[in-house]
N, C-alpha and C positions, 0 to 999 in steps of 0.2 A: 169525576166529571171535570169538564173542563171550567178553568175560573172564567166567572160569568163573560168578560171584557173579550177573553179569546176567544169564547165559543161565540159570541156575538160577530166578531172579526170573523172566524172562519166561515160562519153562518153566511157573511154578504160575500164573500170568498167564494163561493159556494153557487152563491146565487149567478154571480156575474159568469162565473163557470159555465153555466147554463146556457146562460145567451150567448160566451164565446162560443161552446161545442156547436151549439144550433146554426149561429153563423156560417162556421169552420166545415161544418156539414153539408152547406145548403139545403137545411131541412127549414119548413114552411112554420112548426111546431111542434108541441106534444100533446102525444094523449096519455091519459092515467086511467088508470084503475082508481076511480072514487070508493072504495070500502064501508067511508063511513069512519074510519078508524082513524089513529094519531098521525102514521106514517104517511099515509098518503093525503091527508089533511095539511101537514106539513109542506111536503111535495107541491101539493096546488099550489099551496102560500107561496113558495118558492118561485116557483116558475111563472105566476103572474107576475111577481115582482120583477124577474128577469125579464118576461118577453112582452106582456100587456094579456089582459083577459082574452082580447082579440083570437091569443093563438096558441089557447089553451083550450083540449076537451078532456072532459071527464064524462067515465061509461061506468054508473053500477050497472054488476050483472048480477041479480041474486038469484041463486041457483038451491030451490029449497031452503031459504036462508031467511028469518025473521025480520019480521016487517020493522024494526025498530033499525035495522041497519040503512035501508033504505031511508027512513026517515032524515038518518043522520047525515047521510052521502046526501041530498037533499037541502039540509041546513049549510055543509060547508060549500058547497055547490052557490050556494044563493050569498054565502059570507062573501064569496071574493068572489062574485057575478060573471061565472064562467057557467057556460054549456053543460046538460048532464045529461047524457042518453042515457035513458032504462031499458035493458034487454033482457029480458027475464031468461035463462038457459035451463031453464027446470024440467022442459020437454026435450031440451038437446040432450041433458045431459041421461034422460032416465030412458029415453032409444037408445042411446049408446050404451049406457048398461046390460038393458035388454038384452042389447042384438049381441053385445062381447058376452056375457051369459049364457046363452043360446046356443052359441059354440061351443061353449068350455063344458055347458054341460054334458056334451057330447063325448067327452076325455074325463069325465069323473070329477070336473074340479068348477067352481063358480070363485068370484072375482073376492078380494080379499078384502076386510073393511081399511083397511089401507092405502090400497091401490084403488076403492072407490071414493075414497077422501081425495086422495090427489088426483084425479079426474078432474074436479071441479075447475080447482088454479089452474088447469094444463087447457082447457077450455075457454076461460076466460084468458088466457093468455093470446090462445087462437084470433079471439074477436077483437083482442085491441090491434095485433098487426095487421088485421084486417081492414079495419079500422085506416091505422097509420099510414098502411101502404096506399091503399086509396087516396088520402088525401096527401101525401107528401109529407107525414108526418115523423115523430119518432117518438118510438113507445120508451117513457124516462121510466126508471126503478122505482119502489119506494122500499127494497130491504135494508132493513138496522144492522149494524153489525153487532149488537147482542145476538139475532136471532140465527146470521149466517155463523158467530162462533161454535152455536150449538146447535146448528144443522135443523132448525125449525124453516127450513122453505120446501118447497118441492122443486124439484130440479124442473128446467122445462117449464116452468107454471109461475108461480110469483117472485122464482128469481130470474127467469129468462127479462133480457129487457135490452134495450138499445145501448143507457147511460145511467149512471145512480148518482145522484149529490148526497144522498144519506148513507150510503156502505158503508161510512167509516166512520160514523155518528153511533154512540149506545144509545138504547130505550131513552135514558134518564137525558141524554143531550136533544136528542130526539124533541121530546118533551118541552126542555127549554126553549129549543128555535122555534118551535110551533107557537108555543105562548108570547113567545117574544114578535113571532108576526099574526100575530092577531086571531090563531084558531081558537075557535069556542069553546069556553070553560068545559062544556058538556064533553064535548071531545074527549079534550086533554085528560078530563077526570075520569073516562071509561074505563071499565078492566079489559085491557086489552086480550081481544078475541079474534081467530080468521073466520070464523064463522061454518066451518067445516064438523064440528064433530061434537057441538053441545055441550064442551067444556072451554074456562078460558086459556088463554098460550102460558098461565104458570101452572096451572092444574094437570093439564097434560103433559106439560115439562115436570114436573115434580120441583122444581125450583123455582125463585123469586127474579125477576129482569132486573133487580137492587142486585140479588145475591152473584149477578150473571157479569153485571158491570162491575161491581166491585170485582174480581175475579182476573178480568178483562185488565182492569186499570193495575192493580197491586199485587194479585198472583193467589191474594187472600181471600177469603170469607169463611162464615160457619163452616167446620169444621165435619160436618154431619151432610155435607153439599158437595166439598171440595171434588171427592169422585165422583159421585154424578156428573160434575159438569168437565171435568176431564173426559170419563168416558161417551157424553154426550159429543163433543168437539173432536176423540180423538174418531168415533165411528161416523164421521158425518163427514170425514175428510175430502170424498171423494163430491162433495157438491162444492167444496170452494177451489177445485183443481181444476185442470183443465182436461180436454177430454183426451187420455192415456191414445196414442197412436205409435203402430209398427214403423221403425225407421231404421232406412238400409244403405248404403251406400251404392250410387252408378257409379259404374265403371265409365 
């Protein structure tokens, strides 16, 4: 991680980044993805510091997802007194299952617990540009780069986004810039979860976000991890590339 003085330095670095791109843009603001979580708690923090609570919204959308999430998106919503629309997508999301179901039944095959995990992100993504574009705004990121090393987003869904001030922050930097503007202990000290599939994000990783930064930063960690998290980063390539196109030459 970065020593405390720099990461605090790149943190307002970061910040002021913010309100240059917004400027630079002519965009009115942003909206976020309120989760409830470290990252995008962070993010809020951020970007009210940049722009003013003024021109800041924040949408949970919980979509079959536990009421303690809500709570949380709730408490940091009211930390740094910005706006939080609640959309609940539980009925969007469980017609479109249905109805993509319904088809596929018809060819032998129904939807994969996978691809109905990433449903959820790709939905709530829908309704923040919806959101954005409506009001003149711009939908900011909140992914870590621990989580894009190892390919923990869904393409389209929570890593699609207008701007990110965090991409190139780890979990553990993460953490500090959040504490350091003022996100709630409870936050901070969450295990962090996307709330998609009733385990937390190192449980399903099989790996630790220590063992992912350390990694990231020195090339090293436990010994009993080191390939996982290689093969995690090297099959997950095609979500930090860009998207592969045919190219020809006019005459």
């Amino acid at each position: 991680m970065l020593e405390k003085e720099k990461l605090i330095q790149e943190a307002e670095n970061a910040i002021k980044w913010i309100k240059d791109y917004i400027n630079e843009v002519g965009a009115k603001g942003v909206v976020i993805g309120n989760s409830g979580g470290k990252d995008s708690a962070t993010v809020i923090a951020m970007s009210t510091k940049a722009l003013g609570n003024d021109k800041v919204i924040t949408v949970a959308m919980p979509c079959n997802s536990i009421k303690t999430d809500l709570e949380d998106a709730k408490l940091v919503s009211k930390t740094f007194n910005v706006p939080l629309l609640e959309l609940d997508l539980t009925n969007a999301y469980n017609e479109l299952e249905n109805s993509i179901n319904k088809n596929l039944e018809k060819k032998n095959f129904t939807l994969s617990k996978e691809a109905k995990i990433n449903m959820k992100p790709r939905l709530r993504m829908t309704t923040l540009y919806s959101i954005a574009q409506t009001l003149g705004y711009l939908v900011i990121g909140t992914g870590n780069l621990s989580e894009a090393f190892v390919g923990y987003t869904t393409k389209w869904g929570d890593n699609a986004c207008d701007f990110n001030p965090i991409a190139n922050f780890t979990v553990e930097e993460v953490l500090a810039i959040g504490k350091y503007l003022g996100v709630p202990d409870k936050i901070i000290n969450k295990a962090p979860n996307d709330g998609l599939g009733g385990q937390t994000d190192e449980e399903k990783l099989g790996v630790t976000y220590k063992q992912i930064d350390e990694y990231i930063e020195t090339g090293k960690t436990q010994d009993d991890v080191i390939e996982k998290i290689k093969n995690l980063n090297l099959n997950s390539t095609h979500k930090r590339q860009k998207i592969p196109v045919y190219n020809f030459k006019r005459e």
